[in-house]
N, C-alpha and C positions, 0 to 999 in steps of 0.2 A: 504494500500500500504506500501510495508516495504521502510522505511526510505533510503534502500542503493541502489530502484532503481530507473532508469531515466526514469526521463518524459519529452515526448515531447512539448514544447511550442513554438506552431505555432507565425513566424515571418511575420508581413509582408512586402511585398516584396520590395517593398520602404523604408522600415527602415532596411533592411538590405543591401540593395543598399549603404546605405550611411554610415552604418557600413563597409561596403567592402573600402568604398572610404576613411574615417575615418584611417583604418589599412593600406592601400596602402602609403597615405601621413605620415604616423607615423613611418612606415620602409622606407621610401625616407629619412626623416630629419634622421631619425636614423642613415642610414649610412655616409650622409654627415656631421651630426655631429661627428660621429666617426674618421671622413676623417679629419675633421677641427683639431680637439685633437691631432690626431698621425701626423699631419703636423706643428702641433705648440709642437711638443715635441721635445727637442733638440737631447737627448740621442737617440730616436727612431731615429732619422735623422742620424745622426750619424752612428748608427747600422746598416741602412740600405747602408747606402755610403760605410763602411766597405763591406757588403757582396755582393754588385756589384762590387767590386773591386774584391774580390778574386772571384768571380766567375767569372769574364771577365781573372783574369789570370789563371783560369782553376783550381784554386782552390775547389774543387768539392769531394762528397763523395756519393757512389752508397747508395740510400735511401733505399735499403732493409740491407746492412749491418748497417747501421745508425740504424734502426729499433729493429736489433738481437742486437747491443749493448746495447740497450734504455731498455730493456726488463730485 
């Protein structure tokens, strides 16, 4: 068998059950850890109060010319 190809190795179905369950709970904390970080960051808070504010007073730029600038 050449080394670069894939083989199948039968799981079963119970260990991959809780391999599923295992990745489910690890992207839950993931993003409530992410959530916890950027809400204990001062400057992100900040940045974000900034851009509710100008967007509430219509401080706004069409996203496709945003885009053609960006480029």
């Amino acid at each position: 068998m050449n080394s670069r190809q894939l083989k199948t190795i039968p799981v079963p179905q119970k260990l991959f059950g809780t391999m599923l369950e295992a990745y489910q709970k690890w992207e839950k904390f993931s993003d409530e850890f992410e959530d916890y970080l950027l809400a204990s960051d001062k400057k992100f808070i900040e940045k974000m109060r900034k851009a509710r504010k100008e967007h509430l007073n219509g401080e706004i730029r069409d996203l496709q010319i945003l885009k053609q600038e960006l480029r």
